[in-house]
ZAVONU-271402 format. One line per 10 residues: number of its first residue (from 1); their letters; for each residue x, y, z of C-alpha. Coordinates in Angstrom, 1 decimal, decimal comma. Layout:
N
NUM> A> X Y Z | ...;
This chain:
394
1> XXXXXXXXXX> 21,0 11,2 -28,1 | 19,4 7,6 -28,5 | 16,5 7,2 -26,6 | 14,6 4,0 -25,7 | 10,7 3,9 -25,6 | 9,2 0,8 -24,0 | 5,6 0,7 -24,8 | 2,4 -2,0 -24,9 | 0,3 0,2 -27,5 | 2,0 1,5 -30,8;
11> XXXXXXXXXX> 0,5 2,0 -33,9 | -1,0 0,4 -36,6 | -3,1 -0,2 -33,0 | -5,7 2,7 -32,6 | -5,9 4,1 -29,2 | -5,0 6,7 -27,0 | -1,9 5,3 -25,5 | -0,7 4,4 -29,4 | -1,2 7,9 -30,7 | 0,6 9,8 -27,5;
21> XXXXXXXXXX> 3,4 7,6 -27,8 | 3,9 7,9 -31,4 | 3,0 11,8 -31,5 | 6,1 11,7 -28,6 | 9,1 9,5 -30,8 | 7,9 11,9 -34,1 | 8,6 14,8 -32,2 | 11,8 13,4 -30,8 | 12,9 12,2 -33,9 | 12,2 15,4 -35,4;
31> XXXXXXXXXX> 14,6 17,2 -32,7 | 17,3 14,9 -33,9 | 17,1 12,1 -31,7 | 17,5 8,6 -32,4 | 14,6 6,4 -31,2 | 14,2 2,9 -30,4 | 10,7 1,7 -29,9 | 10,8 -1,3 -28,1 | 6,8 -3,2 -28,6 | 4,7 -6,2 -29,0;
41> XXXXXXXXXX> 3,0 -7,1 -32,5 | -0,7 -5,7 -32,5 | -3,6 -6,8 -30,7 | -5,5 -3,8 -29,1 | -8,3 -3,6 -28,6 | -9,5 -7,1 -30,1 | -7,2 -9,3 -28,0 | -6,2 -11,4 -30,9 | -3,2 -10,6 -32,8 | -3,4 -9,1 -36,3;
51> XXXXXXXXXX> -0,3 -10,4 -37,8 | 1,8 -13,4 -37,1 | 3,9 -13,2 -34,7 | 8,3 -13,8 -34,6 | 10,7 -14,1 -32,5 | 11,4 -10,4 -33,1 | 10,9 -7,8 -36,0 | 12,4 -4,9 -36,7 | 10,9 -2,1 -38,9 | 13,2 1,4 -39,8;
61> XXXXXXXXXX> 11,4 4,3 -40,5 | 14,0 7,3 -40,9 | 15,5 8,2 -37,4 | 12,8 5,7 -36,0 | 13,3 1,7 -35,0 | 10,8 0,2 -34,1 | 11,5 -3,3 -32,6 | 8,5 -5,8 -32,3 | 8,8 -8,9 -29,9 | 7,1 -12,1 -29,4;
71> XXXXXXXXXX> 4,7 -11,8 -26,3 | 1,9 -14,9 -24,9 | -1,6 -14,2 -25,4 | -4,4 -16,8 -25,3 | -7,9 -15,0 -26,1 | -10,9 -15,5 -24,2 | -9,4 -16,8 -21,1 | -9,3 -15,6 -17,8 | -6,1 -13,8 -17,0 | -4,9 -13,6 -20,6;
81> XXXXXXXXXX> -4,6 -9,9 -20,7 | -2,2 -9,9 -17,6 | -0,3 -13,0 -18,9 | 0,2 -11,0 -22,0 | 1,7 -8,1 -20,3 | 3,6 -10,0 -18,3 | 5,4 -11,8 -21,2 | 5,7 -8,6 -22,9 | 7,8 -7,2 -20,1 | 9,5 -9,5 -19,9;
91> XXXXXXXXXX> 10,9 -9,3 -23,2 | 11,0 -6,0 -23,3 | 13,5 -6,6 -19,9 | 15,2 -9,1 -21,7 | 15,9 -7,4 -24,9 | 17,3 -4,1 -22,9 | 19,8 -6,4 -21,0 | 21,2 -8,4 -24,4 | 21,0 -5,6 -27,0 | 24,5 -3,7 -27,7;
101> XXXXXXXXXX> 23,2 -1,0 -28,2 | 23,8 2,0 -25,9 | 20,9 4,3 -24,7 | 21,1 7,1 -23,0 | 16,9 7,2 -22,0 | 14,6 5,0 -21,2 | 11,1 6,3 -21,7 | 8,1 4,1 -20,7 | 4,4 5,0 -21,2 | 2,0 3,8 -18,7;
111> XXXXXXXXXX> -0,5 2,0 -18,7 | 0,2 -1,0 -18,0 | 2,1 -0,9 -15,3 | 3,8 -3,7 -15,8 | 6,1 -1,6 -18,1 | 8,0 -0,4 -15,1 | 9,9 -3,5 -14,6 | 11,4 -3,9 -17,6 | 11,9 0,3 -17,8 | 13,5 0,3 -14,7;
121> XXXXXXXXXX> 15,9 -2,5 -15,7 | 16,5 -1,0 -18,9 | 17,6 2,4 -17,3 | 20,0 0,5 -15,0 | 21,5 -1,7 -17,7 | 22,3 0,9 -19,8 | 23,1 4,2 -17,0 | 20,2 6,0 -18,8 | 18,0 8,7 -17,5 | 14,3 7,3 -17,1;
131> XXXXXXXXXX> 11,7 9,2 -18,0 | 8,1 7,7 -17,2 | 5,0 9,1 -19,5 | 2,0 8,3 -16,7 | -1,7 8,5 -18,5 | -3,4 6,8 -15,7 | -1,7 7,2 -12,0 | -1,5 2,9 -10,5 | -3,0 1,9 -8,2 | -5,1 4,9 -8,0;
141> XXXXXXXXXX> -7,1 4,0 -10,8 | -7,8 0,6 -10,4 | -9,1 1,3 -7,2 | -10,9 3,7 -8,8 | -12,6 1,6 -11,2 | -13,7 -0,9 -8,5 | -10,8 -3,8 -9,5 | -8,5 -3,9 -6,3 | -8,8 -2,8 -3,2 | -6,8 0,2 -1,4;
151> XXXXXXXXXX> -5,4 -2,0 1,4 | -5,2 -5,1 -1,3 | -2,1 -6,9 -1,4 | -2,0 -6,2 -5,2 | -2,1 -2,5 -4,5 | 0,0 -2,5 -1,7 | 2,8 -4,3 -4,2 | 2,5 -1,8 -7,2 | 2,0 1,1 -4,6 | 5,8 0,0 -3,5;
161> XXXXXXXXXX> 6,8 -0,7 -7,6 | 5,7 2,6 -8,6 | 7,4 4,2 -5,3 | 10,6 2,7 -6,8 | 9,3 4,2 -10,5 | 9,0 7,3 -9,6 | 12,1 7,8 -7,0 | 14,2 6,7 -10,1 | 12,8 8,3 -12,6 | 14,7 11,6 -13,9;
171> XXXXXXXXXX> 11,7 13,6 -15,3 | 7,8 11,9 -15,3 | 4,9 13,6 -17,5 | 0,9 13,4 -16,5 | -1,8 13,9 -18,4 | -3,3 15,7 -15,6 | -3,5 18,0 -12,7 | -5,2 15,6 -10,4 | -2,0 12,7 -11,8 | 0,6 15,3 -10,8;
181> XXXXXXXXXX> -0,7 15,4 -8,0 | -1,3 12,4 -7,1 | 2,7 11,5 -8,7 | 4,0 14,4 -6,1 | 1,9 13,3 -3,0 | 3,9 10,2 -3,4 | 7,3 12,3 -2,3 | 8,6 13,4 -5,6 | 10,2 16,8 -6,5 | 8,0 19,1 -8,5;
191> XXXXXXXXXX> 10,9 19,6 -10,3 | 10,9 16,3 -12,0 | 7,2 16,4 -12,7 | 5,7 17,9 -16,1 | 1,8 18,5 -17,3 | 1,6 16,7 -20,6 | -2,4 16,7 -21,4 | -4,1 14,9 -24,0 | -5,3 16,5 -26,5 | -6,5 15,9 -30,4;
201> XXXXXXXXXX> -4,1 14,9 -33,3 | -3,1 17,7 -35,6 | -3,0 15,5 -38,8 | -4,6 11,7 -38,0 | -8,0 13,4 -37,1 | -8,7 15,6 -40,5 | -11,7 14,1 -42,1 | -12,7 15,3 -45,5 | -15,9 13,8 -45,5 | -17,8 13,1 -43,1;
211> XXXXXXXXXX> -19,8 9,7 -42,6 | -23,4 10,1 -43,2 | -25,8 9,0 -40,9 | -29,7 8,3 -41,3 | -32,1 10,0 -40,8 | -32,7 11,5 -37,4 | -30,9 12,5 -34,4 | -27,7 10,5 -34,0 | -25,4 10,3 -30,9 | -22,1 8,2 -31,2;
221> XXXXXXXXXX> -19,8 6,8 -28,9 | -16,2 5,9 -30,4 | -13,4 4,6 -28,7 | -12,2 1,7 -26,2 | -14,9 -0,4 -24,7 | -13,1 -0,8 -21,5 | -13,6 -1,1 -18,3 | -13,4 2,5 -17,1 | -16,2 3,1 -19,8 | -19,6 3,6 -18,4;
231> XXXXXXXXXX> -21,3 2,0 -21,9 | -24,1 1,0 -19,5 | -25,2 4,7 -19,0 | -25,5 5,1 -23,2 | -27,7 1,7 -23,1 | -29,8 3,2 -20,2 | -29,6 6,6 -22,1 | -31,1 5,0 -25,3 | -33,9 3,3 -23,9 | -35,4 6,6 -22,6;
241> XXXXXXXXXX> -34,9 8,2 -25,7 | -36,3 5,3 -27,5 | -39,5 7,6 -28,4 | -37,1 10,7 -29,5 | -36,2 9,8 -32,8 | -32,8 9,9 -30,9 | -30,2 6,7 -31,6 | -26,8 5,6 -30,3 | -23,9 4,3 -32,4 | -21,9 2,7 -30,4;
251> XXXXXXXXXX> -18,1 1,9 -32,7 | -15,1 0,4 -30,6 | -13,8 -2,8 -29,3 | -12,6 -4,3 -25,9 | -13,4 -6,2 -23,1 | -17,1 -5,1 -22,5 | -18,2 -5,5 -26,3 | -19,5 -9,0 -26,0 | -21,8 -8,0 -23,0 | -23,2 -5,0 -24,2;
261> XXXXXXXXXX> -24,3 -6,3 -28,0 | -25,7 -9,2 -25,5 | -27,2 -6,7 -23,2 | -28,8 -4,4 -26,3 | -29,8 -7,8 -28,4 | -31,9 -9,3 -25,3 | -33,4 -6,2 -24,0 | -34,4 -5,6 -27,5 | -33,1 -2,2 -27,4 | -33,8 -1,0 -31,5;
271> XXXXXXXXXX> -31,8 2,4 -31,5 | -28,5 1,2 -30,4 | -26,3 0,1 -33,0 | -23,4 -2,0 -32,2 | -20,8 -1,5 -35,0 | -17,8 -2,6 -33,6 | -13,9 -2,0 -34,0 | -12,8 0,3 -37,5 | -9,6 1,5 -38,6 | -9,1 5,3 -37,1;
281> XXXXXXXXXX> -9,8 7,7 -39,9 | -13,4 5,4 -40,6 | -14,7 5,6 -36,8 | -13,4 9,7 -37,2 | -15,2 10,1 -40,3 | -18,4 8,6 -38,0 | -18,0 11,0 -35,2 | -17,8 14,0 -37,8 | -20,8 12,9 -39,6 | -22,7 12,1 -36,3;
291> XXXXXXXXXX> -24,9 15,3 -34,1 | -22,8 14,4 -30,7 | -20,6 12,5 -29,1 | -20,7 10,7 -25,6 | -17,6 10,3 -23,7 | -18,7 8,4 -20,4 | -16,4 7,4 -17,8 | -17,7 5,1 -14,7 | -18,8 7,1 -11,5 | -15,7 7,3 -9,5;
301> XXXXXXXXXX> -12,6 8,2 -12,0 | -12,1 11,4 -11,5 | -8,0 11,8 -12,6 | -9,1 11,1 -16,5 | -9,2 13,4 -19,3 | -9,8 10,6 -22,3 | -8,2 11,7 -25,7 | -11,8 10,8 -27,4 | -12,6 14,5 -26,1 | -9,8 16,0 -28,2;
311> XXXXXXXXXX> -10,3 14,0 -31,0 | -14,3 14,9 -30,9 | -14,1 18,6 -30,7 | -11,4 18,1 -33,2 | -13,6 17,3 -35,9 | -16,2 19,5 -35,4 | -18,5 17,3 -33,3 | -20,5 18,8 -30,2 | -19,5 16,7 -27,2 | -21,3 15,5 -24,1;
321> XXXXXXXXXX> -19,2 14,7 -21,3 | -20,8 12,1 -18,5 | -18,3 12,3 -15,9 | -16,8 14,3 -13,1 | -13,6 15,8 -11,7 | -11,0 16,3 -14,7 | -13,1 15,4 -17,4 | -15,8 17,7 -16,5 | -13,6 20,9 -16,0 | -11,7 20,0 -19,3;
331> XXXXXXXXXX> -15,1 19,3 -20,8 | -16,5 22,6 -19,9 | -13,4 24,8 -20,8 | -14,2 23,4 -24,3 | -17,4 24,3 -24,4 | -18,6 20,5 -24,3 | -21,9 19,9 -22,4 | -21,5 17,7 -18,8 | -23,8 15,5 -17,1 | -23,0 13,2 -13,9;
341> XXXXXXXXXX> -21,6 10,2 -14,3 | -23,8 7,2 -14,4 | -27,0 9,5 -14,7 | -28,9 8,2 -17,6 | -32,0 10,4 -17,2 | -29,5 13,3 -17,2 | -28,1 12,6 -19,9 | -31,5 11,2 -21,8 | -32,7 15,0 -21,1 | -29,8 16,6 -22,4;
351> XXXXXXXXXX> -30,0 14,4 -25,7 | -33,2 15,9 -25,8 | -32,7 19,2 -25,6 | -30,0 18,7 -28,4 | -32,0 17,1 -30,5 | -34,6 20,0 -31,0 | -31,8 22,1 -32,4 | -31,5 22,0 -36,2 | -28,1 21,3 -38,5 | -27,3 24,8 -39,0;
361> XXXXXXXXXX> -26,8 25,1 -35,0 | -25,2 21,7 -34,5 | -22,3 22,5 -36,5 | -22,2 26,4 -35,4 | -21,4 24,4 -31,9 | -18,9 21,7 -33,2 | -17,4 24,6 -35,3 | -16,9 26,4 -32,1 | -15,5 23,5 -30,1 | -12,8 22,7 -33,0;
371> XXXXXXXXXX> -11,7 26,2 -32,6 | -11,1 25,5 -28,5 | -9,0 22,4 -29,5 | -6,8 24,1 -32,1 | -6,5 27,2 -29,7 | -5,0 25,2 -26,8 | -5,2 21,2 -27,4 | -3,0 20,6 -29,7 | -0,7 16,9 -29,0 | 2,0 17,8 -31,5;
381> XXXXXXXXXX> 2,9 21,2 -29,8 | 2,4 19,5 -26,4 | 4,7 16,4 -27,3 | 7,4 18,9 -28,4 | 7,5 20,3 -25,0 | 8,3 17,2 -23,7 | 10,8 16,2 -25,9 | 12,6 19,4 -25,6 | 12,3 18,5 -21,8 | 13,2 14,9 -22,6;
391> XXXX> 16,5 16,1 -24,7 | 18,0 18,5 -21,8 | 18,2 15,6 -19,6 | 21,8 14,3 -21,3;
């Protein structure tokens, strides 16, 4: 069949949504499908673009199109990142209705939301099934997050768009119990709804060597700084630590990176190093090297499991999760370590209690949380269920 995948993240952009989607069209394109992947050019998580941009551009890569067109986005002013979705469905909508070819799905992965427009007209234009990839369940989690308001006009309007989504959609995957859920509280049939987790890559994640780190008792944090990213917890973390001989790397870009080198640069905080955005296999190379890695989500997201986890344990890295709900219980059936979100001194004391343990027993426990992940969390054998779910539609 031909299948259409509308996404905002695709690689070379690092990120969770990138490497789901792109685990998702390999698998399909390994089950003899052909894919379209319809894009923009990359930006994430800087917000500037890292090539110039065209009209369109079109790459071919076996079975495998991947079509990048030309969005708006103005950096460092307020509103851009909505503008730029905006404009980028909008092309996206554009392109379904003009291109001659004939698709017979319509996948789009979610976030943004803004996607569904465009996936909904695509579907329509071309009689396809639509099939929705959901990794964070709108407007649930910006309400979550603090950003809208339940009884907001903003979340009242995509409350209705996603009620449209979902009633159209012919099969929709969540990365989570609490998001199916949440999808089937909203009137849909179990029977269109399908439990995709996150989970680590089996090949982008090897690392061969390690990163060395100095001296010490290093913690790292390594992935998106946005907004449903507690990085304030790790700064509060590291100041009670300060005396420990305990530091936090903190390697990732996004829309809290400005304020937090600000933050750590005029409290004066010495043992947090800001390092900022690196190419994947470098910032997985930095986990593997590092004693433990944070993944800390803000106090009220509950419905998130973020890849970071997978990837993590994947290399071998003890993990400390600092959050609650789905996080926590996939944290813990891992064999991560859990304290409560926003809870600094929590998570100062279990810093501590990690840091008294020597090398030979901080691998013994990333060794035993890379055998969880290969055991049970495993994205390519996840992303083949869904595309053999994906092909029985037609």
């Amino acid at each position: 069949m031909k299948v259409l995948a509308i996404t905002h993240f695709y690689p070379p952009e690092p990120g969770a949504g990138a490497t789901r989607v792109a685990s998702l069209v390999r698998a399909l394109a390994a089950a003899d499908h052909d894919v379209t992947v319809l894009t923009s050019f990359p930006s994430f998580p800087s917000g500037v673009f890292t090539e110039r941009q065209r009209p369109a551009k079109v790459e071919i890569n076996g079975r495998v199109r991947t079509v990048r067109l030309f969005s708006l986005l103005f950096p460092n002013i307020p509103g851009s990142r909505l503008l730029h979705w905006l404009s980028a469905g909008l092309a996206a909508a554009i392109y379904a209705i003009g291109t001659r070819e004939r698709y017979d799905v319509v996948i789009i992965s979610s976030p943004p939301i803004t996607l569904a427009l465009p996936g909904l007209v695509a579907a329509l234009r071309h009689g396809a099934k639509l099939v929705v990839d959901v990794r964070d369940v709108f407007p649930d989690i910006a309400v979550a997050m603090g950003a809208w308001k339940r009884n907001g006009l903003l979340a009242r309007a995509v409350e209705l768009l996603v009620r449209v989504l979902y009633g159209r959609a012919a099969l929709i995957a969540a990365v989570t119990p609490t998001a199916i859920e949440q999808i089937a509280a909203r009137g849909v049939d179990r029977e269109r709804l399908l439990l995709a987790r996150n989970a680590a890559e089996r090949d982008a994640s090897v690392v061969e060597v390690p990163q060395k780190h100095n001296d010490g008792f290093t913690a790292i944090y390594a992935g998106n700084l946005g907004l449903a990213t507690d990085v304030d917890v790790l700064i509060d973390a590291a100041v009670l630590v300060a005396n420990d001989n305990i530091k936090i790397e903190i390697v990732g870009d996004g829309a809290q990176k400005h304020r937090v080198r600000e933050r750590v640069h005029s409290e004066r905080i010495f043992n947090v190093a800001i390092i900022g955005g690196l190419p994947r296999r470098d910032a997985m190379a930095m986990v593997a090297g590092a004693d433990v890695s944070i993944i800390p989500l803000r106090k009220g997201i509950e419905e998130s499991v973020p890849t970071k986890l997978y990837d993590a344990l994947s290399v071998g890295c003890p993990v400390v999760v600092v959050a609650a709900g789905e996080a926590e219980r996939e944290g813990t059936s891992l064999g991560a370590y859990c304290t409560p979100p926003g809870d600094a001194p929590a998570l100062a004391a279990q810093l501590r209690q990690l840091a008294v343990l020597d090398k030979a027993a901080l691998r013994a426990l990333g060794a035993s949380g890379k055998a969880c992940v290969e055991k049970r969390a495993d994205r390519a054998g996840i992303m083949e269920v869904l595309a053999a779910r994906i092909g029985s539609l037609v």
